[in-house]
Each structure stands twice: as C-alpha cells, then as structure tokens.
MARMARGU-994133 format. One record per residue (C-alpha): residue number from 1; residue in three letters; x, y, z. Coordinates in Angstrom, 3 decimals, padded with zeros to 6 digits. Example, Ala and Ser with C-alpha at 12.3 -4.5 7.8 and 13.67 -1.06 7.14 Angstrom:
% MARMARGU-994133
 num residuo     east    north       up
   1     ALA  012.300 -004.500  007.800
   2     SER  013.670 -001.060  007.140
***
This chain:
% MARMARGU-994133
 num residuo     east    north       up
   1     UNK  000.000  000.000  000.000
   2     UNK  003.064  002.116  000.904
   3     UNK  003.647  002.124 -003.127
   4     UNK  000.017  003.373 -003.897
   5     UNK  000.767  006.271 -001.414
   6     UNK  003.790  007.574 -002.965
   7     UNK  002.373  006.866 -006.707
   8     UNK -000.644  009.639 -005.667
   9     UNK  001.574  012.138 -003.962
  10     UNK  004.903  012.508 -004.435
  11     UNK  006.618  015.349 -005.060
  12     UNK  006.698  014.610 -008.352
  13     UNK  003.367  015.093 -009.298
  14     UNK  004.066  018.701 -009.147
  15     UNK  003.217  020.451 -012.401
  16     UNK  000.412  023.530 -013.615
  17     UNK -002.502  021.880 -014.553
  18     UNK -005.279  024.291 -014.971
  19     UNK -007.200  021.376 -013.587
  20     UNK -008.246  021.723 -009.566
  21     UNK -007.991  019.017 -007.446
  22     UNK -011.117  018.613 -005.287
  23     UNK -011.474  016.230 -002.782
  24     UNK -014.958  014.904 -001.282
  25     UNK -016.365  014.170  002.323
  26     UNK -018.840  011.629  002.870
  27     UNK -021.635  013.964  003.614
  28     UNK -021.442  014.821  000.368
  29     UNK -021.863  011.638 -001.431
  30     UNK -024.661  010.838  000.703
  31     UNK -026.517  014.341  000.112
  32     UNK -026.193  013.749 -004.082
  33     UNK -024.655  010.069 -004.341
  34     UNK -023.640  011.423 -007.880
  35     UNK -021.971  014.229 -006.934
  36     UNK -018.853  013.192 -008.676
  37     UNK -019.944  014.070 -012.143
  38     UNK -020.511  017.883 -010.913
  39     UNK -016.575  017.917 -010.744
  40     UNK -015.792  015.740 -014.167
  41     UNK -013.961  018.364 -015.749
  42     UNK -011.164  018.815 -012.566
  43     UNK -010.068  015.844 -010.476
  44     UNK -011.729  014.507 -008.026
  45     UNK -009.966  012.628 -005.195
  46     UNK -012.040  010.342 -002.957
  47     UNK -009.955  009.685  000.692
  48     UNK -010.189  005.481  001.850
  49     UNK -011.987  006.780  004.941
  50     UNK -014.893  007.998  002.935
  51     UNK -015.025  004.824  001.276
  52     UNK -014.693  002.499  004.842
  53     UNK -017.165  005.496  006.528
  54     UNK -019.966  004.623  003.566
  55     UNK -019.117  001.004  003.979
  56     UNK -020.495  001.648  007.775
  57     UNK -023.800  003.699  006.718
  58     UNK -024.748  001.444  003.698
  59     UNK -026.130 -001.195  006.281
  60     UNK -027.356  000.869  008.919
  61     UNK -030.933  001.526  009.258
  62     UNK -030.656  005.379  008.559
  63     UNK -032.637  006.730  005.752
  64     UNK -029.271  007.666  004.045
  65     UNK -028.153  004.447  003.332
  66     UNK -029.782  003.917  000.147
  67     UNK -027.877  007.153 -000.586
  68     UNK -024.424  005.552  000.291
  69     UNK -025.556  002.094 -001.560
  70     UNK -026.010  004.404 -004.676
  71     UNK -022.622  006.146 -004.114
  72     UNK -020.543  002.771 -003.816
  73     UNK -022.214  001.261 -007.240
  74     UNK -021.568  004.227 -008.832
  75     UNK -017.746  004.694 -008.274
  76     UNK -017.433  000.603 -008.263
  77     UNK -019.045  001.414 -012.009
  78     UNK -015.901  003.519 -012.616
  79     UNK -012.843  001.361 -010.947
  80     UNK -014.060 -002.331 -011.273
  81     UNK -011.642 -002.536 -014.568
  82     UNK -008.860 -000.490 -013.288
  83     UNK -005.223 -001.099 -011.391
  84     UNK -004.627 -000.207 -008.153
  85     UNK -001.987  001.977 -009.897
  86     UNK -004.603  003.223 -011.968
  87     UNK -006.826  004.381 -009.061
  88     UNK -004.347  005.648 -007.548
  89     UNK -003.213  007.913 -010.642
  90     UNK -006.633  008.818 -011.231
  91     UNK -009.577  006.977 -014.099
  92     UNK -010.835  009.761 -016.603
  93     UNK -014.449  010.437 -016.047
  94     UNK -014.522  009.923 -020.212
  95     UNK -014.191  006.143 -021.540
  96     UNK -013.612  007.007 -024.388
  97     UNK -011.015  009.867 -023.943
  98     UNK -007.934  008.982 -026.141
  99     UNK -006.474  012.191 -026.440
 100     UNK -005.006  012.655 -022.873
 101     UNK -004.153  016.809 -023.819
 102     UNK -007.892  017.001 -023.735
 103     UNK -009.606  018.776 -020.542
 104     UNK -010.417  016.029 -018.890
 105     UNK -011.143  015.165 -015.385
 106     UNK -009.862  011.607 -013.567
 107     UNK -011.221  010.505 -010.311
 108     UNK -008.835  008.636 -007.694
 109     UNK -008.857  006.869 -004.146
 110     UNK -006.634  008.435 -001.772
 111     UNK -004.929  006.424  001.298
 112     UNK -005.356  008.768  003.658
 113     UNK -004.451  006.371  006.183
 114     UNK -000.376  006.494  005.265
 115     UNK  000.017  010.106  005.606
 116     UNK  003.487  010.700  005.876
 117     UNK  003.878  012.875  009.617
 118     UNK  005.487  015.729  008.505
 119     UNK  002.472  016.338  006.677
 120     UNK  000.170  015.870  009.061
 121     UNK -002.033  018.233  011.224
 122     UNK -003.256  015.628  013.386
 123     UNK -002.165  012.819  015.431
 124     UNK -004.888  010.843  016.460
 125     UNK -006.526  008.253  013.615
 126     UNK -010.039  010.028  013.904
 127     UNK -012.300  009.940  010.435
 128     UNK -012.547  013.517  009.555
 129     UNK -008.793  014.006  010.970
 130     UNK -007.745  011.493  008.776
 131     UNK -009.378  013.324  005.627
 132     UNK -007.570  016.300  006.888
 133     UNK -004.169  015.112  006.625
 134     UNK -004.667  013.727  003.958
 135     UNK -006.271  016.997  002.037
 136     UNK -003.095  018.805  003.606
 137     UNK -000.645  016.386  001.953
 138     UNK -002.405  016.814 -001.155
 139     UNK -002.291  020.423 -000.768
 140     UNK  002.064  020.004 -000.465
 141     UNK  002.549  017.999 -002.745
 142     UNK  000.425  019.105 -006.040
 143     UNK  001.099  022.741 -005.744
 144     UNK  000.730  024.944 -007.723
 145     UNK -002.592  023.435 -008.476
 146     UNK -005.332  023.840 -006.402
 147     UNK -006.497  021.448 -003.911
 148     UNK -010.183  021.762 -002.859
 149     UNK -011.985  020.140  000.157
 150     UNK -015.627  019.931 -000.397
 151     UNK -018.196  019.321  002.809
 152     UNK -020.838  019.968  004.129
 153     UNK -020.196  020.305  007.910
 154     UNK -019.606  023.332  008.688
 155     UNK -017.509  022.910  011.387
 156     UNK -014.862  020.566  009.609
 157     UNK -014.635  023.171  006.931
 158     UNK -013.718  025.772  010.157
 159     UNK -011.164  022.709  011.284
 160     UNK -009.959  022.793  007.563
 161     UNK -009.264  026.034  007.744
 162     UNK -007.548  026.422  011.336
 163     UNK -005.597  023.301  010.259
 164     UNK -003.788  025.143  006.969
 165     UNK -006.295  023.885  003.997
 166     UNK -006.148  026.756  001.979
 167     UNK -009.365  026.160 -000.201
 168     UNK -012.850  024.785  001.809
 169     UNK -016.377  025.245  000.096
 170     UNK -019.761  023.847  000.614
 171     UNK -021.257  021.427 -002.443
 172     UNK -023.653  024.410 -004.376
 173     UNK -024.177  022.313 -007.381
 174     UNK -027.921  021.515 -006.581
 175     UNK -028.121  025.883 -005.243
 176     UNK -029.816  027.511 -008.135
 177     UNK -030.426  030.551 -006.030
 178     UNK -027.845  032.826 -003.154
 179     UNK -030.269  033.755 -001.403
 180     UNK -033.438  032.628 -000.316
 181     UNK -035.130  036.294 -000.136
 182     UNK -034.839  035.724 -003.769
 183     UNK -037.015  032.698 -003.883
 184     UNK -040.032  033.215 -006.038
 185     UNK -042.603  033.438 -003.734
 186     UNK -045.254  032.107 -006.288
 187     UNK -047.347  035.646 -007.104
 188     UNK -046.695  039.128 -007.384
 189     UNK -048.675  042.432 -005.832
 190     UNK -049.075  045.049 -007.396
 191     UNK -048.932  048.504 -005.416
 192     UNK -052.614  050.655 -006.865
 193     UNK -054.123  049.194 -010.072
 194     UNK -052.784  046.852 -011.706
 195     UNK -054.159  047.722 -014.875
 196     UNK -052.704  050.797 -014.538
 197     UNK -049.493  049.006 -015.966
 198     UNK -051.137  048.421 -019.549
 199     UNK -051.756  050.816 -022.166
 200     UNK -053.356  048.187 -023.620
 201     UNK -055.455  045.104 -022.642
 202     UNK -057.546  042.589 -024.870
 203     UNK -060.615  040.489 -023.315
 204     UNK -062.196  037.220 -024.270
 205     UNK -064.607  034.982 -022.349
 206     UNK -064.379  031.687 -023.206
 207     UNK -067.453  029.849 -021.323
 208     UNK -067.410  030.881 -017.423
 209     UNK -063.686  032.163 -017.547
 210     UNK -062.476  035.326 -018.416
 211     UNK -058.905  036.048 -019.819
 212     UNK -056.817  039.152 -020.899
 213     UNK -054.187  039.795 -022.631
 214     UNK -051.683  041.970 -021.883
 215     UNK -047.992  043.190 -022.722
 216     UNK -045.703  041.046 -021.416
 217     UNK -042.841  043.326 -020.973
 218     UNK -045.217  045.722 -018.246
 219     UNK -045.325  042.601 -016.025
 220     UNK -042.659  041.936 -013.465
 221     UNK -040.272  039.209 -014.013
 222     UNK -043.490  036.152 -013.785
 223     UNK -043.806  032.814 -014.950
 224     UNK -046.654  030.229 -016.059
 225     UNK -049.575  029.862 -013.282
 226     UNK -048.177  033.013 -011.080
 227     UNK -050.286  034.894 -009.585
 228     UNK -051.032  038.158 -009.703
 229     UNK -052.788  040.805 -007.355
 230     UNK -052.904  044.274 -006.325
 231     UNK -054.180  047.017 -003.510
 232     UNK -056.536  048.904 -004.722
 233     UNK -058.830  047.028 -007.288
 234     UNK -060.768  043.323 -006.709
 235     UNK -058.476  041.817 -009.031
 236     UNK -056.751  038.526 -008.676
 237     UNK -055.897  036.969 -011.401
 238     UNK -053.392  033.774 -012.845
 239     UNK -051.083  033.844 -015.553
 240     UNK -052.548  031.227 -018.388
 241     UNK -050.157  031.227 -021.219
 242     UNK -046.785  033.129 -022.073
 243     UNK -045.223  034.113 -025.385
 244     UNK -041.944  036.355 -025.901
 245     UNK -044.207  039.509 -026.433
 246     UNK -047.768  038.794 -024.737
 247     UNK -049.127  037.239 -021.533
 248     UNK -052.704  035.870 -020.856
 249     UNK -054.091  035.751 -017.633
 250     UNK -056.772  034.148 -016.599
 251     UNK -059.261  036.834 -014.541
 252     UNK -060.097  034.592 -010.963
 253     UNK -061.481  038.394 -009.311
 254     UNK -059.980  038.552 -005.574
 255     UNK -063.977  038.113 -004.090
 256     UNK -064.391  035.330 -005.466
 257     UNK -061.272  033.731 -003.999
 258     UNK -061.871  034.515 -000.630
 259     UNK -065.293  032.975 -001.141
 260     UNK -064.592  029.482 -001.948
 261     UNK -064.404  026.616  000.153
 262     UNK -063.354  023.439  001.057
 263     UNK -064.490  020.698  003.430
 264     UNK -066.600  023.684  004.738
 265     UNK -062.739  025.565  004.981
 266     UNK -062.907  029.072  003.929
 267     UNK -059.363  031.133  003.314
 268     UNK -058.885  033.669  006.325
 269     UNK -056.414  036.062  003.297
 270     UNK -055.464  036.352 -000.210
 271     UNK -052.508  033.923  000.084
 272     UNK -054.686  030.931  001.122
 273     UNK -057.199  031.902 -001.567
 274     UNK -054.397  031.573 -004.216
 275     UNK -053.199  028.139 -002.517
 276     UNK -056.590  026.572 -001.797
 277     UNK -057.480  027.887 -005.902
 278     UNK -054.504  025.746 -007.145
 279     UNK -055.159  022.281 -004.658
 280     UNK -058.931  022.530 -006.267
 281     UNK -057.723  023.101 -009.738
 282     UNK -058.013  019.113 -011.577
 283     UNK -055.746  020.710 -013.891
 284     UNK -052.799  021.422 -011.882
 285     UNK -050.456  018.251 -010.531
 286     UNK -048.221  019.690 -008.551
 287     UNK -048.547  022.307 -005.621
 288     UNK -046.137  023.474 -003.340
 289     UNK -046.521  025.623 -000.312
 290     UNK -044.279  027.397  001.921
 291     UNK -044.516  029.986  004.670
 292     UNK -044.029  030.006  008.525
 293     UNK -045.540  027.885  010.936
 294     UNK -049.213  028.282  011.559
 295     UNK -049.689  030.090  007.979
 296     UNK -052.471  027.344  007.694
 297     UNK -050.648  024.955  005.105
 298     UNK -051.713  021.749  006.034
 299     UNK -054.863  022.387  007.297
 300     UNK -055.715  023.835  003.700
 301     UNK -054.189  021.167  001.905
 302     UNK -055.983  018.330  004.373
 303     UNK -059.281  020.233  003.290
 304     UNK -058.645  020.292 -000.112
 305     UNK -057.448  016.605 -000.094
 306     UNK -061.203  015.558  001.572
 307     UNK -062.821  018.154 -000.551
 308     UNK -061.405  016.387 -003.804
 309     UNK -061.654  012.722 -002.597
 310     UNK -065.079  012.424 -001.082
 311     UNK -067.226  015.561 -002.549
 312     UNK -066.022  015.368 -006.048
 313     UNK -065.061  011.738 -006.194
 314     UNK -062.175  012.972 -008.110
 315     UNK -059.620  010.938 -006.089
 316     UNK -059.290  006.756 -005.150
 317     UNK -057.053  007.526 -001.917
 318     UNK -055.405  010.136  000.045
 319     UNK -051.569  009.393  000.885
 320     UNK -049.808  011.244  003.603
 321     UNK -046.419  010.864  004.202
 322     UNK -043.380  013.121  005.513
 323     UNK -039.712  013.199  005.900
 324     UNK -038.820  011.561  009.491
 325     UNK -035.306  012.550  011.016
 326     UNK -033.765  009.148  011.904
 327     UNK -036.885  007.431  011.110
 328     UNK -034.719  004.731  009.964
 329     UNK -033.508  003.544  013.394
 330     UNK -036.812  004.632  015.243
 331     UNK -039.589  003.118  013.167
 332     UNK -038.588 -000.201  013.788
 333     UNK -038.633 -000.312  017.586
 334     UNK -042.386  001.255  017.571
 335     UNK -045.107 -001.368  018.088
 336     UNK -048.014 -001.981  015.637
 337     UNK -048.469 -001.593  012.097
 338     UNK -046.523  000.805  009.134
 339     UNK -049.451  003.057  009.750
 340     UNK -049.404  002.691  013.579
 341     UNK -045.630  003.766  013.488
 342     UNK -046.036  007.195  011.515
 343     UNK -048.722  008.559  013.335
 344     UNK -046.199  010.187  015.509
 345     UNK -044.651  011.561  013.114
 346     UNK -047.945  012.733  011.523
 347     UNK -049.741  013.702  014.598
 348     UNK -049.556  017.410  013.028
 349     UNK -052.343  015.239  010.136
 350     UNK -054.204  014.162  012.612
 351     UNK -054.432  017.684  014.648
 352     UNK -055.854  019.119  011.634
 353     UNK -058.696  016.465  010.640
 354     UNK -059.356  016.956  014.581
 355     UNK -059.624  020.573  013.679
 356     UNK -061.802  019.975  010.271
 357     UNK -064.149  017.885  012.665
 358     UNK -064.265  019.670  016.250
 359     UNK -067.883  020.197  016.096
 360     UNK -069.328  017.474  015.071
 361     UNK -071.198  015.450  017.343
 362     UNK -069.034  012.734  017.422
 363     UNK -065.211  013.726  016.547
 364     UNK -063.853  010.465  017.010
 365     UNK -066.436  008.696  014.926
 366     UNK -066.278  011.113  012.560
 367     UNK -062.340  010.980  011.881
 368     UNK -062.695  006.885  011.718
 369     UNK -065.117  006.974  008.743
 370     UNK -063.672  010.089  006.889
 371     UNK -060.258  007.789  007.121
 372     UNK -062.335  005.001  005.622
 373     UNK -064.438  006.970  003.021
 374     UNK -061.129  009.059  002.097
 375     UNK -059.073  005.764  002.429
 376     UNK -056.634  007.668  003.990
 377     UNK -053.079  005.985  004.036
 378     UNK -050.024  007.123  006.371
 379     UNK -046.946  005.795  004.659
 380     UNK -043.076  005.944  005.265
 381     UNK -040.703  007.786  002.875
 382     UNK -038.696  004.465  002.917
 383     UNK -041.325  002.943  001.405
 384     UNK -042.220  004.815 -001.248
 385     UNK -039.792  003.990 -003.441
 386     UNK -039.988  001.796 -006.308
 387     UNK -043.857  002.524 -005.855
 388     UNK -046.290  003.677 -008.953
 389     UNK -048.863  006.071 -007.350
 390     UNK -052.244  005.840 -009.451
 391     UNK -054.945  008.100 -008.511
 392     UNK -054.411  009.945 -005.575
 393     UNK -054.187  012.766 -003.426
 394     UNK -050.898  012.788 -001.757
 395     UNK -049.687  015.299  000.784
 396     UNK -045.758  015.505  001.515
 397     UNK -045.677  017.561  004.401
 398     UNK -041.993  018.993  005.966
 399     UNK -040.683  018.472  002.962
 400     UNK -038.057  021.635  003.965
 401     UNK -035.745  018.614  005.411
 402     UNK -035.270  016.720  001.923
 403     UNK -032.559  016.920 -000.417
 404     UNK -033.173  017.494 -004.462
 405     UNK -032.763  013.374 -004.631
 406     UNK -035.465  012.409 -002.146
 407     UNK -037.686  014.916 -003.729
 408     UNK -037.045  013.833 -007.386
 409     UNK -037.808  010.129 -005.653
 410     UNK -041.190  010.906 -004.006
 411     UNK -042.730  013.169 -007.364
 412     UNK -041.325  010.572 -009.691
 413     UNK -043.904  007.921 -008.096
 414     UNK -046.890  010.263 -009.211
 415     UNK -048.718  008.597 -011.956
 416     UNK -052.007  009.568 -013.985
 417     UNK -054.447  010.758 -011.605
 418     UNK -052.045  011.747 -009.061
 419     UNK -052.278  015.260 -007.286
 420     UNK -049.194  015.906 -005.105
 421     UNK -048.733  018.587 -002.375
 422     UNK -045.416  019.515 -000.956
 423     UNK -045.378  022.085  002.032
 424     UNK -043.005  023.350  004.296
 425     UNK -041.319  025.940  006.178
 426     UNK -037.381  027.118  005.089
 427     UNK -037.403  028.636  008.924
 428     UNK -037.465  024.726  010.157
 429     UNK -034.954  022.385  008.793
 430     UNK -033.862  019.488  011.265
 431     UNK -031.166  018.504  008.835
 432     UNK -027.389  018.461  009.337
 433     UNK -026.329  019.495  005.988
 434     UNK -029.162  021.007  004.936
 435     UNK -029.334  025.099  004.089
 436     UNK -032.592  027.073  003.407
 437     UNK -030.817  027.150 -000.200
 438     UNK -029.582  023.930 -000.525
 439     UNK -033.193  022.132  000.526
 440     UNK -034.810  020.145 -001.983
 441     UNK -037.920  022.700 -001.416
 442     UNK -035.699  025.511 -002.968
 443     UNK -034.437  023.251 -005.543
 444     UNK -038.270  022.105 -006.475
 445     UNK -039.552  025.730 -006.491
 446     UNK -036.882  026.585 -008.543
 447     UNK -037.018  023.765 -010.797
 448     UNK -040.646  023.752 -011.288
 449     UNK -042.307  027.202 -011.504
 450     UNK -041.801  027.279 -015.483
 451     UNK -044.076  023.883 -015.201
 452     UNK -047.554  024.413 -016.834
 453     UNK -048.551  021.355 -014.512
 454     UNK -047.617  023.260 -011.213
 455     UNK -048.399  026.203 -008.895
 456     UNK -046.358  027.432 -006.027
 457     UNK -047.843  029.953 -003.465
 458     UNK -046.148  031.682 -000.176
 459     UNK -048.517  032.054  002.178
 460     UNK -047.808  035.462  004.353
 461     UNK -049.336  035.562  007.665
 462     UNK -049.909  033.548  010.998
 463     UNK -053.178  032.781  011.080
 464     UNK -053.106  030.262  013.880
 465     UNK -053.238  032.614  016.668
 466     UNK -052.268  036.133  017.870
 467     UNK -050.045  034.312  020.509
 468     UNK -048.189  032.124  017.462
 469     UNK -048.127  035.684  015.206
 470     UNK -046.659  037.209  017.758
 471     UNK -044.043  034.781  018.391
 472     UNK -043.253  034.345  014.630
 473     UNK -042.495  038.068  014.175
 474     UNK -040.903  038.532  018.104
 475     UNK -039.159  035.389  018.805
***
C-alpha cells in the first residue's frame, strides 16, 4: 500500500494543470450520491476513509443508506476494470477519452491512512482528521494546483481552515439561487391598479372564464400559473399562457377567492385563496406551499385533499407521508403496524382532521369513517420507493428537510391521476447538511415554476393565533 501512497503524492506530481484538485467528504456523497460528475472536468480525489465510513452507513438503518448504496455502485461502475496503480493515478471520467491533452477530469482513491507525519495536522486516527491530513498532503505535494476540500459540515470546513487547507467550500451544485429572499414566492402584488401598468389590454370569455391579454414586458419578471394581485382594485388573477411579447391571464377576481371553500374551509387572506385555488384546480399536478408555521398549510391542503376525494369523487385515496429525522432507526422499535408507526410523526395530520371535525357530534367517529371513506393511508418515505402512485391525493408535508434526490424520488412515483402537495417551512430544517438554499424545497420551487402542470404559493401571515403571530415576528 506504501507504493500506492507515494504513486498519488509525491513530489513529483508537481506540475500547472489548470485542472483543480477537489477532494470529497462523505456527507457529500450521501446528500447527491452522484456528486462526482458535478466535478468531471477537474479531479476529483475520494480519501479510503470515505469509502470504509460509507461502507459503515450502507447497512445501517438510517434513511441515508440507500444514498451511500447508490454512491458505492456508482464509483465501483468507474474502478471495477482499473489497477490499483490506476486508481491511484486517477480513471478519466470519459471512456472514451484517447487524447489525454484534452480537458479532462480523472477521479482517484486516496490512502489517507499512510500520511506521511510531517504532513500531518493531526495525530490521532479520527475519520474527519484522517481526511484532513490527507487533504493537507495533497495540498504540499500538487502545488501549484489547487487542492479543494468539499463538505458539508460546517464545522470541519472551520477545522480545515484552522488546520492550513487553503481552499474549503460547501457542495452548491444543486443551489440555483444565493439567497433565499430571492425565492419566487409564487405571485406578485401590485402597489394601486394593476391595470394601470397596460396601455393596452384585450378580453375574451371563453365559457365561465375570463382572460386578458396583456404586454408582457409591463409585467414583473413572472412565470406560467403566477399569480397576480394588487391594492386597490378586486383583481386577482393567474397567468394562463406566455409568449416572448404577450401574456394571458386568466381573470379569478380577488372576491371570489376569498369565497370558496373546502371541506366547509374558507381562506382567512389572499394567500390561502391563491393556494386553496390551485389544490382545487383538476388541472394542476403539482402544488407546493411554503410559509411560517401556523400560515395554515396543512390544514388547507388536508381540506382540499377531503374536498377532492369524497365531494367530487375525483380521487381513489389520500396518501400522507413526511420526511422523518432518523426514522430509519426509530420506526422499527415502535409497536403496531406501518401506519401505527407514523402517526407520531404525523400527529400534526391528525391535529388538523381533529380541527376539520371539532364540532361534530361525534369527533372520534367522525375521523374513523372520513379515514375510511377518504381511504386515507399514512406511509413511510422508505417505502415509497420503487412505488407507482395511481390516482391519488398525496400530501408531503416537511418536505423543507429533503434533499433534491429524495424529492425527485417521491414526485417521480406520481402517476395519472395523481395530485401531489409539498409544504413546508425554510425557517425549520432538522437537517445536518441542509441550508434554506440547498433544501430540496428551494431546488423544487426553482425547478418547477416554469411547469404548466404546477403552482407554487407563499402564504404570508400567521393565522393560527395572535399568541403564534406574535411569536413568529418577536421570537
């Protein structure tokens, strides 16, 4: 092994590549197992302990294990055919590379575990320490090129940095945005009039709805099925279709927003107007919602789940499911059925159909046979996977503590029929390595608000109580 060790880093492997060397933690192969190929044009060095520390997770019963299964067949897919001087020296990402002047990147296994000690920051034989030396002897002995570490903890890249590693960044692949102020928040408001903005505006009814057409260029930067409203006027209206010069929008009139209803649910504000507009609309397949806690996001999308299942028949089932920190090593240990062990994890579901039903006569016999009529299913995350959802209503609530990869996994299950809700709150994320703009909720918004099939909507306000308002805007 001692040979492998001074094939990756001796001193003569000096030279001025414009290539960088960066060199991944395991948190980030288990946030995007194919984070690799973001870096296929540089080198990419992968340290033994990242290898033995996904080794460890791949059989654990954390949700992230999948993740680390994915990782290992995917850089077994790249070294099952090479030397172990060949991984060491580094297997261009292209098979079929033959010109070796071209720009392209090689991947490599590092033994960080043969460090030599005068390059070493760290005695002790600790994971993370062990990546550390290692980056640091890469750092020696390749300059001038540049030797990256990418992680996501944030406190190893502040140990990186105190240690001597010159260059320590966060994975921002999956970021489409810097900020999450800038996060499209799914309408726009107009200050006064808003047709104040046209010089020009052609009407048509077709049947019962009413569209206009405007200029597109006197709009505000907007996209397919946002909203728009203003201050002064009763307008509320949706965007329909969008060319390069001209928008339609479809004329919804702010009254008759805050007038509709579901499962005997009527919106308190605009916001949940526009969001409980887009859960009743057959033709939309997608909706997400964010906003802070008590902004009324679940309660509108359990209405609008019952409203669509049981009134209008439109719906066989309603599925609820949610991300679960360390569900993987809890679930198992709670009695009863799948059901039975994700009610805990739900119990903000079953608060609201408590809510939907507090008068009745008889809430608990009431919530029993709306679960039966509704067919109302509580499932695991873990086991949605591989699933084909016909059909249904599904609500994916939390969904602030996913990554792009477990979002992609959940929508992908949606077949025909299938109306999905994702909600959640950017203020709340339970995970480690998550960021408001690295969660998969950012990612989706992003990803689909030019998506004819989808509507996004922020929902402004606490609505829950004057004592959860005022700790929203005061705590």
């Amino acid at each position: 092994m001692a040979t492998t060790q001074k094939t990756l880093i001796t001193p003569a492997d000096h030279d001025t590549s414009s290539r960088k060397i960066f060199v991944l933690d395991t948190n980030i192969l288990l946030h995007e197992p194919h984070a690799i190929y973001s870096f296929q044009e540089h080198d990419v060095v992968i340290p033994m302990t990242v290898l033995e520390e996904l080794d460890r997770i791949k059989d654990s019963k954390r949700d992230v294990a999948r993740d680390a299964r994915v990782a290992i067949r995917g850089l077994e897919a790249i070294f099952h055919d090479a030397t172990p001087d060949e991984i060491s020296q580094g297997i261009p990402f292209g098979k079929n590379v033959t010109d070796k002047s071209q720009v392209s990147g090689t991947i490599s296994i590092l033994a960080d575990y043969d460090i030599q000690d005068r390059d070493k920051a760290f005695a002790d034989k600790m994971g993370d320490n062990r990546i550390l030396n290692g980056v640091l002897a890469l750092q020696h002995r390749r300059a001038p090129r540049e030797v990256i570490l990418i992680t996501k903890d944030i406190n190893m890249r502040l140990r990186a940095k105190g240690a001597g590693i010159e260059h320590v960044q966060d994975y921002r692949s999956d970021q489409l945005i810097d900020d999450v102020q800038f996060l499209t928040k799914g309408f726009t408001e107009y200050q006064g009039n808003f047709w104040d903005n046209f010089k020009q505006v052609e009407s048509k009814n077709c049947g019962s709805k009413t569209f206009h057409t405007v200029a597109r260029e006197n709009l505000e930067p907007t996209y397919i099925n946002q909203y728009l409203i203003d201050e002064d006027s009763d307008f509320a209206g949706r965007v329909a279709e969008l060319s390069p010069t001209t928008a339609k929008i479809r004329d919804l009139g702010r009254e008759h927003l805050l007038h509709r209803q579901a499962w005997d649910i009527h919106p308190k504000n605009i916001y949940q107007a526009m969001a409980m507009d887009a859960m009743l609309d057959p033709d939309i397949d997608l909706v997400i919602l964010t906003g802070a806690a008590g902004s009324g996001k679940t309660l509108l999308a359990m209405a609008a789940a019952l409203e669509m299942t049981i009134e209008r028949k439109m719906f066989d089932k309603i599925i609820v499911t949610r991300n679960t920190p360390d569900i993987g090593e809890a679930i198992g240990f709670l009695p009863g059925t799948e059901e039975e062990k994700m009610l805990p994890w739900l119990a903000a579901i079953t608060d609201t159909l408590e809510a939907l039903h507090k008068n009745d006569h008889n809430t608990e016999g009431s919530l029993k046979y709306i679960c039966d009529k509704a067919n109302i299913q509580f499932k695991s995350i873990n086991f949605m996977r591989g699933r084909s959802i016909q059909n249904a209503f599904v609500l994916l609530d939390e969904c602030q503590n996913l990554t792009a990869s477990q979002i992609k996994t959940i929508i992908t299950r949606c077949g025909e029929g299938t109306k999905i809700v994702c909600s959640g709150n950017l203020a709340q994320i339970d995970s480690t390595y998550l960021t408001p703009v690295t969660s998969g909720l950012t990612y989706m918004v992003e990803r689909f608000k030019s998506f004819e099939g989808s509507v996004n909507v922020h929902l402004n306000g606490v609505v829950r109580s004057r004592l959860a308002e005022f700790a929203e805007e005061n705590l």
